[in-house]
LODOKE-883890 format. One line per field, with one value per residue (C-alpha): x negated, y, z negated. Coordinates in Angstrom, 3 decimals. Layout:
N
xx	X, ...
yy	Y, ...
zz	Z, ...
***
This chain:
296
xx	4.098, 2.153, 1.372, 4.725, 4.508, 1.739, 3.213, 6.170, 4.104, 2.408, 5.508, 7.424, 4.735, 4.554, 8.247, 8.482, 6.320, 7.475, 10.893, 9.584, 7.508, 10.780, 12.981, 10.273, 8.787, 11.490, 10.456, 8.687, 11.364, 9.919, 11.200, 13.629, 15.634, 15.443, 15.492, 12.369, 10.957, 8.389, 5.998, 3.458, 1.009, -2.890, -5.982, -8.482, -11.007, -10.881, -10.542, -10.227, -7.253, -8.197, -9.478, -5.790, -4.456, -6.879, -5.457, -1.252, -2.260, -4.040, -1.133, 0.904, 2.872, 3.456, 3.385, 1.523, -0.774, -1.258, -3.826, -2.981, -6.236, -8.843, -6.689, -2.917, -1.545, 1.685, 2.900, 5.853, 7.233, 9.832, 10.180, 8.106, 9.604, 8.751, 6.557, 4.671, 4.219, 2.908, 0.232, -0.629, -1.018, -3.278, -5.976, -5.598, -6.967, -9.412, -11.240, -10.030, -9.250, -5.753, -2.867, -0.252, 2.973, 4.582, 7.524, 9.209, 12.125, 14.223, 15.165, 18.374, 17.772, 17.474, 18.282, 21.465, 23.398, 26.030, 23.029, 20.960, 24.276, 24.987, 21.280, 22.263, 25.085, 23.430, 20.917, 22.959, 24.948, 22.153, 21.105, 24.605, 24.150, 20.530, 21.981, 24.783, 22.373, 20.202, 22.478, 24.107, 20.443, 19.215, 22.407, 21.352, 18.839, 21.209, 21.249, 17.756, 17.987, 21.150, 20.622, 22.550, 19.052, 16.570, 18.982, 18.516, 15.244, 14.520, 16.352, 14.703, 10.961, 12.628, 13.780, 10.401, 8.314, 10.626, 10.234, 6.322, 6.042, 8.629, 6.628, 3.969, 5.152, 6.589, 3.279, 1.605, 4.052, 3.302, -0.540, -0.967, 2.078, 2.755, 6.091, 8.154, 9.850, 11.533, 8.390, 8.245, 12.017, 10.883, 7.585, 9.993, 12.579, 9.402, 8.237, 11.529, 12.100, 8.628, 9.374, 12.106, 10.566, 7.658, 9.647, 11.967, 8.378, 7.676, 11.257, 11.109, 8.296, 10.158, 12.871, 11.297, 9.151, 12.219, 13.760, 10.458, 9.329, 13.293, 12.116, 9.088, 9.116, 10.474, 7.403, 5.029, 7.057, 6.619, 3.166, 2.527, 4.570, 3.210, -0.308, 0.569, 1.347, -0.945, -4.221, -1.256, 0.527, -2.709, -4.374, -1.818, -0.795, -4.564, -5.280, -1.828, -3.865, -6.967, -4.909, -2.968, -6.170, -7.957, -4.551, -4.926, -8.624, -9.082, -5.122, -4.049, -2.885, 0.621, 0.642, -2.268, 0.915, 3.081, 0.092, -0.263, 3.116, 3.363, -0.612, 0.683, 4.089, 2.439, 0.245, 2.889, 4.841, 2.635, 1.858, 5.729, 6.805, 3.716, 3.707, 7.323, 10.011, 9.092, 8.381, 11.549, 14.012, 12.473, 11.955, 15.478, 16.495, 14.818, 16.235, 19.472, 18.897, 17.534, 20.664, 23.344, 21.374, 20.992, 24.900, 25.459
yy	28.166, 27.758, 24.463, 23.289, 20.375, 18.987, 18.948, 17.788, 14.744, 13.822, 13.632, 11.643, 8.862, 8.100, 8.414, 5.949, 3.774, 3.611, 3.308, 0.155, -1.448, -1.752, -3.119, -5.608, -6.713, -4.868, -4.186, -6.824, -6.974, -7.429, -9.570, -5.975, -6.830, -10.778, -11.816, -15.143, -15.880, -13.919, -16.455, -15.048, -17.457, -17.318, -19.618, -21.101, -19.298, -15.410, -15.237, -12.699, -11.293, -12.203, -15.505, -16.665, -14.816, -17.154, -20.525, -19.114, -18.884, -22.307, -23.513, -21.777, -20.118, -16.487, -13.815, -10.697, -11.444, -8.687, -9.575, -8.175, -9.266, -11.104, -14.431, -13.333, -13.151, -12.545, -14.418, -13.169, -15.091, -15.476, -18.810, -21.709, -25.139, -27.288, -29.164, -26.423, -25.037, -28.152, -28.266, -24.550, -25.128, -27.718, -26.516, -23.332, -25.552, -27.201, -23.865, -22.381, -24.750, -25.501, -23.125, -22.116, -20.970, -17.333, -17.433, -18.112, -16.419, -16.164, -12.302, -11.188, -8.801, -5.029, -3.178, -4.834, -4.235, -2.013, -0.053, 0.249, 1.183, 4.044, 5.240, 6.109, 7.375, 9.910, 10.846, 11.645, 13.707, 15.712, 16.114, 18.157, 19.941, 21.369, 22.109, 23.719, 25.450, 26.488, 28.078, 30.168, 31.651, 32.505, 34.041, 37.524, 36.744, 34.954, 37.478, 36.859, 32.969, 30.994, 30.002, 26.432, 25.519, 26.218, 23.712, 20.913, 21.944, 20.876, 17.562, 17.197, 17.223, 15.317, 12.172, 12.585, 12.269, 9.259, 7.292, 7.489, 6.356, 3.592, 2.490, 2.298, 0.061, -2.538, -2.609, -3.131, -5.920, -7.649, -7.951, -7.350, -9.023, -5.790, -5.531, -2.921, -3.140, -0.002, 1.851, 2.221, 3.558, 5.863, 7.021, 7.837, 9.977, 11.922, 12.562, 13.595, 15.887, 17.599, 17.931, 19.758, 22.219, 22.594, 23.409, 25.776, 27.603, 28.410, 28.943, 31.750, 33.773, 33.698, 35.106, 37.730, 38.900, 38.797, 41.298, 43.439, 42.605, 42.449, 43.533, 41.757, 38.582, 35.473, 33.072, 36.009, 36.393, 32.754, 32.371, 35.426, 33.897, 30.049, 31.549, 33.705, 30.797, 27.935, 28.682, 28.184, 25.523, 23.700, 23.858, 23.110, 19.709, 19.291, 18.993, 16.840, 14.539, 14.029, 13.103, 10.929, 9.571, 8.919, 7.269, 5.064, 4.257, 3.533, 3.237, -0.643, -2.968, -2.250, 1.437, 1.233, 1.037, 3.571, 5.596, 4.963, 5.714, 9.030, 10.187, 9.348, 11.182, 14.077, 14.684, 13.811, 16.286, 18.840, 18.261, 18.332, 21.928, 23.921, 22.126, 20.714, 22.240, 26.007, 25.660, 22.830, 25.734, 28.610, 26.323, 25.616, 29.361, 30.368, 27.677, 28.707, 31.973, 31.190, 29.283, 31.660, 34.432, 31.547, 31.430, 35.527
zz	29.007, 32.315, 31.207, 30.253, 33.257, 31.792, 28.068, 29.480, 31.384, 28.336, 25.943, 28.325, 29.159, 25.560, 25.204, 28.079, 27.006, 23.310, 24.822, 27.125, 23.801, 21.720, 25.346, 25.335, 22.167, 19.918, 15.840, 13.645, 10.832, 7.582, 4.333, 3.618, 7.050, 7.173, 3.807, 2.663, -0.814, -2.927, -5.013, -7.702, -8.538, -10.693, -9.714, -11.855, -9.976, -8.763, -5.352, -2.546, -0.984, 2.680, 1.256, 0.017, 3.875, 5.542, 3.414, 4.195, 8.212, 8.319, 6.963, 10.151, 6.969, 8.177, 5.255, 3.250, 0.359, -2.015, -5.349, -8.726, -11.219, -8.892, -9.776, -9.328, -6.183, -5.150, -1.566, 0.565, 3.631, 5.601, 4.913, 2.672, 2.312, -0.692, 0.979, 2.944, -0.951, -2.201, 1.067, 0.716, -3.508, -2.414, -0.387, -2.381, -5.634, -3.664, -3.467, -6.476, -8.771, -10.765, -9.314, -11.571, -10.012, -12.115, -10.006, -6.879, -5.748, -2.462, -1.692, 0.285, 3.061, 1.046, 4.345, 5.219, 8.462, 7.131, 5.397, 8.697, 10.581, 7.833, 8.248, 12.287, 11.461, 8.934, 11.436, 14.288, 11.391, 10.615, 14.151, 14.411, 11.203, 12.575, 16.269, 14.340, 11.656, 14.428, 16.676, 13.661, 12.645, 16.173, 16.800, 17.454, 19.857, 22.296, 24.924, 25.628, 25.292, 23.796, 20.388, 21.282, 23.273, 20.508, 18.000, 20.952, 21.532, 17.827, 18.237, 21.357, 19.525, 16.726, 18.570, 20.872, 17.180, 15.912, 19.081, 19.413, 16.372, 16.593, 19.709, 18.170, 15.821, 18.404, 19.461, 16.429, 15.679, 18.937, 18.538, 15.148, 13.578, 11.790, 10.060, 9.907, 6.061, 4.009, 3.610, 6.985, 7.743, 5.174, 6.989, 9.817, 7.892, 6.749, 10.012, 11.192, 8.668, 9.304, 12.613, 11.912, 9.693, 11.957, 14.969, 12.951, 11.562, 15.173, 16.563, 13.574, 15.067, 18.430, 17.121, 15.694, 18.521, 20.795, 18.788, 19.227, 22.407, 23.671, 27.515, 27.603, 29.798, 28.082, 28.767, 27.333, 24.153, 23.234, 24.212, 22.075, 19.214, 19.960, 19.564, 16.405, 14.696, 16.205, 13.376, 10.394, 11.859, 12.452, 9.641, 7.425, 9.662, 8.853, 5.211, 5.819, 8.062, 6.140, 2.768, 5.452, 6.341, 3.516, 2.036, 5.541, 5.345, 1.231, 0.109, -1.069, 1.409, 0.834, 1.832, 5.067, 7.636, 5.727, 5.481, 9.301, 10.208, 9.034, 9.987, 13.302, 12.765, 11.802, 14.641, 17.150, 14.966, 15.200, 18.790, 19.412, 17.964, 19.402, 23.028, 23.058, 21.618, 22.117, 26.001, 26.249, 25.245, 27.109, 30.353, 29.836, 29.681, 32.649, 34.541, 33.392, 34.463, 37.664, 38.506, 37.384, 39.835, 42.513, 42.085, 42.325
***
Protein backbone atom coordinates (compact mmCIF):
# COMPACT_ATOMS: atom_id res chain seq x y z
CA UNK A 1 0.00 0.00 0.00
CA UNK A 2 3.04 2.36 0.32
CA UNK A 3 3.58 1.80 -3.15
CA UNK A 4 0.19 2.43 -4.45
CA UNK A 5 1.68 5.71 -6.60
CA UNK A 6 3.81 3.67 -8.34
CA UNK A 7 1.09 0.86 -9.20
CA UNK A 8 -1.07 3.48 -9.95
CA UNK A 9 1.75 5.11 -12.51
CA UNK A 10 2.28 1.94 -14.15
CA UNK A 11 -1.46 0.97 -14.82
CA UNK A 12 -2.24 4.26 -16.17
CA UNK A 13 0.74 4.64 -18.74
CA UNK A 14 -0.35 1.49 -20.31
CA UNK A 15 -3.93 2.46 -20.01
CA UNK A 16 -2.94 5.69 -21.74
CA UNK A 17 -1.18 4.40 -24.15
CA UNK A 18 -3.58 1.53 -25.13
CA UNK A 19 -6.19 4.22 -25.01
CA UNK A 20 -3.93 6.51 -27.58
CA UNK A 21 -3.10 3.10 -29.94
CA UNK A 22 -6.88 2.50 -30.65
CA UNK A 23 -7.51 6.88 -31.10
CA UNK A 24 -4.84 6.43 -33.58
CA UNK A 25 -4.53 3.26 -35.41
CA UNK A 26 -7.99 1.82 -34.08
CA UNK A 27 -8.55 -2.39 -34.37
CA UNK A 28 -7.53 -4.44 -37.48
CA UNK A 29 -11.03 -5.96 -38.22
CA UNK A 30 -10.84 -9.33 -39.44
CA UNK A 31 -13.07 -11.32 -42.24
CA UNK A 32 -15.83 -11.86 -38.86
CA UNK A 33 -16.39 -7.83 -38.86
CA UNK A 34 -15.90 -6.92 -42.68
CA UNK A 35 -17.10 -9.71 -44.46
CA UNK A 36 -14.40 -11.16 -48.02
CA UNK A 37 -14.30 -14.66 -49.57
CA UNK A 38 -12.81 -17.95 -48.20
CA UNK A 39 -11.18 -20.15 -51.19
CA UNK A 40 -9.89 -23.83 -50.49
CA UNK A 41 -7.76 -24.96 -53.08
CA UNK A 42 -4.93 -28.37 -53.52
CA UNK A 43 -1.55 -28.12 -55.60
CA UNK A 44 0.09 -30.65 -57.58
CA UNK A 45 3.00 -30.28 -55.45
CA UNK A 46 3.07 -30.00 -51.39
CA UNK A 47 3.98 -26.83 -50.43
CA UNK A 48 4.54 -24.74 -47.31
CA UNK A 49 2.25 -22.55 -45.52
CA UNK A 50 4.52 -19.39 -45.58
CA UNK A 51 5.42 -20.42 -49.15
CA UNK A 52 1.61 -19.92 -50.48
CA UNK A 53 1.66 -16.35 -47.77
CA UNK A 54 4.67 -15.22 -49.71
CA UNK A 55 2.80 -15.87 -53.45
CA UNK A 56 -0.92 -13.93 -51.82
CA UNK A 57 1.46 -10.73 -50.69
CA UNK A 58 3.38 -10.53 -54.03
CA UNK A 59 0.27 -10.41 -55.46
CA UNK A 60 -0.58 -7.17 -52.99
CA UNK A 61 -3.68 -9.68 -52.07
CA UNK A 62 -4.02 -9.18 -48.25
CA UNK A 63 -5.19 -12.43 -46.32
CA UNK A 64 -4.40 -15.62 -43.78
CA UNK A 65 -3.27 -18.91 -45.22
CA UNK A 66 -3.86 -21.84 -43.10
CA UNK A 67 -2.63 -25.60 -44.78
CA UNK A 68 -4.74 -28.65 -44.17
CA UNK A 69 -2.55 -31.86 -45.88
CA UNK A 70 0.84 -30.32 -47.18
CA UNK A 71 -1.26 -29.58 -50.58
CA UNK A 72 -4.67 -28.03 -49.33
CA UNK A 73 -4.82 -24.72 -48.40
CA UNK A 74 -7.48 -22.73 -47.51
CA UNK A 75 -7.18 -18.63 -48.48
CA UNK A 76 -9.24 -15.90 -46.72
CA UNK A 77 -9.28 -12.20 -47.86
CA UNK A 78 -10.95 -9.37 -47.72
CA UNK A 79 -11.30 -9.13 -51.12
CA UNK A 80 -10.00 -11.28 -54.50
CA UNK A 81 -11.29 -10.29 -57.89
CA UNK A 82 -11.45 -12.84 -60.69
CA UNK A 83 -8.68 -11.73 -62.17
CA UNK A 84 -6.40 -11.26 -59.09
CA UNK A 85 -7.48 -15.25 -58.65
CA UNK A 86 -6.51 -16.17 -61.99
CA UNK A 87 -2.83 -14.18 -61.41
CA UNK A 88 -2.40 -15.64 -57.89
CA UNK A 89 -3.54 -19.47 -59.43
CA UNK A 90 -0.87 -18.74 -61.75
CA UNK A 91 2.29 -18.17 -60.17
CA UNK A 92 1.01 -20.54 -57.52
CA UNK A 93 1.24 -23.49 -60.45
CA UNK A 94 4.34 -22.25 -61.66
CA UNK A 95 5.89 -23.48 -58.40
CA UNK A 96 3.57 -26.08 -57.63
CA UNK A 97 2.17 -27.34 -60.44
CA UNK A 98 -1.76 -27.68 -61.56
CA UNK A 99 -4.07 -25.83 -58.85
CA UNK A 100 -7.38 -27.13 -58.34
CA UNK A 101 -9.89 -24.79 -56.80
CA UNK A 102 -12.39 -26.89 -53.71
CA UNK A 103 -14.35 -23.88 -53.26
CA UNK A 104 -14.73 -20.29 -53.17
CA UNK A 105 -17.14 -18.56 -51.20
CA UNK A 106 -17.92 -14.88 -50.16
CA UNK A 107 -18.77 -14.69 -46.20
CA UNK A 108 -21.10 -11.97 -44.60
CA UNK A 109 -19.69 -10.21 -41.65
CA UNK A 110 -20.40 -12.97 -38.45
CA UNK A 111 -20.07 -10.11 -35.87
CA UNK A 112 -22.60 -7.78 -37.22
CA UNK A 113 -23.26 -4.27 -35.85
CA UNK A 114 -26.34 -4.99 -33.94
CA UNK A 115 -24.31 -8.09 -32.49
CA UNK A 116 -21.21 -5.95 -31.48
CA UNK A 117 -23.66 -3.23 -30.07
CA UNK A 118 -25.51 -6.08 -27.91
CA UNK A 119 -22.00 -7.34 -26.72
CA UNK A 120 -21.50 -3.52 -24.93
CA UNK A 121 -24.50 -3.50 -23.83
CA UNK A 122 -24.05 -6.95 -21.98
CA UNK A 123 -20.87 -5.83 -20.54
CA UNK A 124 -21.78 -2.68 -19.07
CA UNK A 125 -24.82 -5.01 -17.69
CA UNK A 126 -22.64 -7.19 -15.97
CA UNK A 127 -20.41 -4.47 -14.79
CA UNK A 128 -23.70 -3.40 -12.67
CA UNK A 129 -24.56 -6.86 -11.68
CA UNK A 130 -20.79 -7.27 -10.05
CA UNK A 131 -20.85 -3.56 -8.45
CA UNK A 132 -24.26 -4.62 -7.27
CA UNK A 133 -23.11 -8.32 -6.25
CA UNK A 134 -20.15 -6.85 -4.65
CA UNK A 135 -21.56 -4.33 -2.54
CA UNK A 136 -24.31 -6.91 -1.17
CA UNK A 137 -21.37 -9.51 -0.03
CA UNK A 138 -19.00 -6.97 1.58
CA UNK A 139 -21.84 -5.56 3.29
CA UNK A 140 -20.85 -6.13 6.81
CA UNK A 141 -17.59 -4.72 6.55
CA UNK A 142 -18.79 -1.24 5.42
CA UNK A 143 -18.04 0.59 8.48
CA UNK A 144 -14.50 0.07 7.96
CA UNK A 145 -14.57 0.71 4.11
CA UNK A 146 -17.93 0.96 1.91
CA UNK A 147 -18.61 -2.09 0.15
CA UNK A 148 -19.84 0.22 -3.08
CA UNK A 149 -15.80 0.93 -3.59
CA UNK A 150 -14.55 -2.64 -3.59
CA UNK A 151 -17.54 -3.46 -6.56
CA UNK A 152 -15.85 -0.35 -8.61
CA UNK A 153 -12.66 -1.26 -7.54
CA UNK A 154 -13.27 -4.64 -9.45
CA UNK A 155 -14.60 -2.86 -12.54
CA UNK A 156 -11.91 -0.57 -12.21
CA UNK A 157 -9.10 -3.61 -12.68
CA UNK A 158 -11.54 -5.10 -15.15
CA UNK A 159 -11.73 -2.32 -17.76
CA UNK A 160 -7.78 -1.58 -16.90
CA UNK A 161 -7.17 -5.61 -18.10
CA UNK A 162 -9.58 -5.24 -21.27
CA UNK A 163 -7.93 -2.08 -22.46
CA UNK A 164 -4.19 -3.27 -22.28
CA UNK A 165 -4.96 -5.87 -24.08
CA UNK A 166 -7.10 -4.11 -26.67
CA UNK A 167 -4.03 -1.79 -27.07
CA UNK A 168 -2.11 -4.12 -27.66
CA UNK A 169 -3.91 -5.31 -30.35
CA UNK A 170 -4.14 -1.87 -32.26
CA UNK A 171 -0.67 -2.12 -32.16
CA UNK A 172 -0.18 -5.36 -33.39
CA UNK A 173 -2.55 -4.52 -36.23
CA UNK A 174 -0.55 -1.47 -37.18
CA UNK A 175 2.89 -3.18 -37.64
CA UNK A 176 2.02 -6.54 -37.85
CA UNK A 177 -1.27 -6.46 -39.77
CA UNK A 178 -2.76 -8.54 -37.02
CA UNK A 179 -6.51 -8.93 -37.10
CA UNK A 180 -8.66 -8.88 -34.55
CA UNK A 181 -11.62 -11.68 -35.61
CA UNK A 182 -14.13 -13.60 -33.00
CA UNK A 183 -11.48 -15.53 -31.35
CA UNK A 184 -10.14 -12.62 -30.22
CA UNK A 185 -13.46 -10.84 -28.67
CA UNK A 186 -13.49 -14.08 -27.04
CA UNK A 187 -9.85 -13.92 -25.56
CA UNK A 188 -11.11 -10.66 -24.07
CA UNK A 189 -14.35 -11.91 -22.38
CA UNK A 190 -11.95 -14.55 -20.81
CA UNK A 191 -9.72 -12.17 -19.46
CA UNK A 192 -12.42 -10.12 -18.12
CA UNK A 193 -14.02 -12.70 -16.46
CA UNK A 194 -10.67 -13.78 -14.72
CA UNK A 195 -10.19 -10.59 -13.62
CA UNK A 196 -13.10 -10.62 -11.94
CA UNK A 197 -12.64 -13.74 -10.09
CA UNK A 198 -9.14 -12.85 -9.27
CA UNK A 199 -9.95 -9.57 -7.74
CA UNK A 200 -12.99 -11.06 -5.85
CA UNK A 201 -10.28 -14.05 -4.47
CA UNK A 202 -8.37 -11.22 -2.87
CA UNK A 203 -11.23 -8.76 -1.96
CA UNK A 204 -12.36 -12.14 0.09
CA UNK A 205 -9.34 -12.27 2.34
CA UNK A 206 -9.84 -8.53 3.08
CA UNK A 207 -12.93 -9.03 4.20
CA UNK A 208 -12.16 -11.47 6.40
CA UNK A 209 -9.22 -9.97 8.14
CA UNK A 210 -11.24 -6.77 8.62
CA UNK A 211 -13.56 -8.56 10.63
CA UNK A 212 -10.48 -9.86 12.75
CA UNK A 213 -8.22 -7.22 12.64
CA UNK A 214 -11.43 -4.58 12.86
CA UNK A 215 -9.01 -1.78 14.78
CA UNK A 216 -6.05 -2.43 13.01
CA UNK A 217 -5.06 0.26 10.42
CA UNK A 218 -6.74 -0.10 7.03
CA UNK A 219 -3.48 -0.08 4.79
CA UNK A 220 -1.99 -2.90 7.27
CA UNK A 221 -5.06 -5.11 6.95
CA UNK A 222 -4.75 -5.29 3.19
CA UNK A 223 -1.16 -5.60 2.97
CA UNK A 224 -1.54 -8.44 5.44
CA UNK A 225 -4.38 -9.93 3.34
CA UNK A 226 -2.59 -8.91 -0.26
CA UNK A 227 0.44 -10.90 1.03
CA UNK A 228 -1.67 -13.90 2.42
CA UNK A 229 -2.82 -14.52 -0.78
CA UNK A 230 0.05 -13.37 -3.27
CA UNK A 231 2.01 -17.30 -3.26
CA UNK A 232 -1.79 -18.78 -4.37
CA UNK A 233 -2.74 -16.21 -6.58
CA UNK A 234 0.60 -16.47 -8.29
CA UNK A 235 1.12 -19.66 -8.81
CA UNK A 236 -2.02 -20.55 -10.00
CA UNK A 237 -1.93 -17.40 -12.77
CA UNK A 238 1.31 -19.43 -13.44
CA UNK A 239 0.67 -22.92 -14.58
CA UNK A 240 -2.18 -20.62 -16.47
CA UNK A 241 0.69 -18.84 -18.23
CA UNK A 242 2.90 -21.60 -19.24
CA UNK A 243 -0.17 -23.68 -20.87
CA UNK A 244 -0.86 -20.06 -22.33
CA UNK A 245 2.53 -20.14 -23.51
CA UNK A 246 3.21 -23.21 -24.83
CA UNK A 247 -0.39 -22.92 -26.71
CA UNK A 248 1.38 -19.41 -28.06
CA UNK A 249 4.80 -20.77 -28.96
CA UNK A 250 3.78 -24.50 -30.62
CA UNK A 251 -0.29 -23.98 -31.09
CA UNK A 252 -1.46 -23.79 -35.11
CA UNK A 253 -1.49 -20.61 -36.78
CA UNK A 254 -5.00 -20.00 -36.14
CA UNK A 255 -4.90 -19.90 -32.32
CA UNK A 256 -1.01 -18.01 -31.84
CA UNK A 257 -3.02 -14.47 -31.37
CA UNK A 258 -5.89 -15.96 -29.30
CA UNK A 259 -3.34 -17.73 -27.45
CA UNK A 260 -1.58 -14.27 -27.19
CA UNK A 261 -4.44 -12.37 -26.19
CA UNK A 262 -5.31 -14.07 -23.22
CA UNK A 263 -1.35 -14.94 -21.96
CA UNK A 264 -1.29 -11.28 -21.99
CA UNK A 265 -4.77 -10.91 -20.26
CA UNK A 266 -3.78 -13.03 -17.69
CA UNK A 267 -0.75 -11.41 -16.50
CA UNK A 268 -2.24 -7.98 -16.72
CA UNK A 269 -5.01 -9.78 -14.77
CA UNK A 270 -3.04 -10.94 -12.28
CA UNK A 271 -0.98 -7.86 -12.03
CA UNK A 272 -4.35 -5.89 -11.74
CA UNK A 273 -6.12 -7.59 -8.55
CA UNK A 274 -2.86 -7.87 -6.35
CA UNK A 275 -1.41 -4.21 -7.26
CA UNK A 276 -4.67 -2.53 -8.55
CA UNK A 277 -7.79 -3.18 -7.34
CA UNK A 278 -7.00 -3.90 -3.58
CA UNK A 279 -4.91 -0.58 -3.04
CA UNK A 280 -7.57 1.44 -5.67
CA UNK A 281 -10.42 0.80 -3.03
CA UNK A 282 -8.50 1.28 0.17
CA UNK A 283 -6.69 4.52 -1.32
CA UNK A 284 -10.10 5.51 -2.06
CA UNK A 285 -11.35 4.92 1.57
CA UNK A 286 -8.78 6.76 3.20
CA UNK A 287 -9.23 9.58 1.04
CA UNK A 288 -12.73 9.51 1.85
CA UNK A 289 -12.02 9.55 5.26
CA UNK A 290 -9.54 12.11 5.21
CA UNK A 291 -12.01 14.44 3.61
CA UNK A 292 -15.07 13.89 5.72
CA UNK A 293 -12.53 14.77 8.94
CA UNK A 294 -11.01 17.68 6.74
CA UNK A 295 -14.79 18.76 6.61
CA UNK A 296 -15.49 18.28 10.66
Amino acid sequence: MRYKKIWFAISGSLVLISILALLFWHLRLGLDFTGGVIVEIKTQKKAQVEAIRDILKSKQIEGVVSGTEGDKFIIRTKEMSKEKKEDFYKSVSEKYGKVEELSFRSVGPTISKDLTRKSFLAVIVASLVIIFYVAYAFRKVSKQISSWKFGLGAIVALIHDALIVIGLFAFLGKFLKVEADSLFVTAVLTVISFSVHDTIVIYDRIRENLKKLADNDLDKVADQSITEMMPRDIATSFVIILVLLALYLFGGETTHYFALAILVGMIVGTYSSIFVASTLAVGWQKWSDRRAKEVK
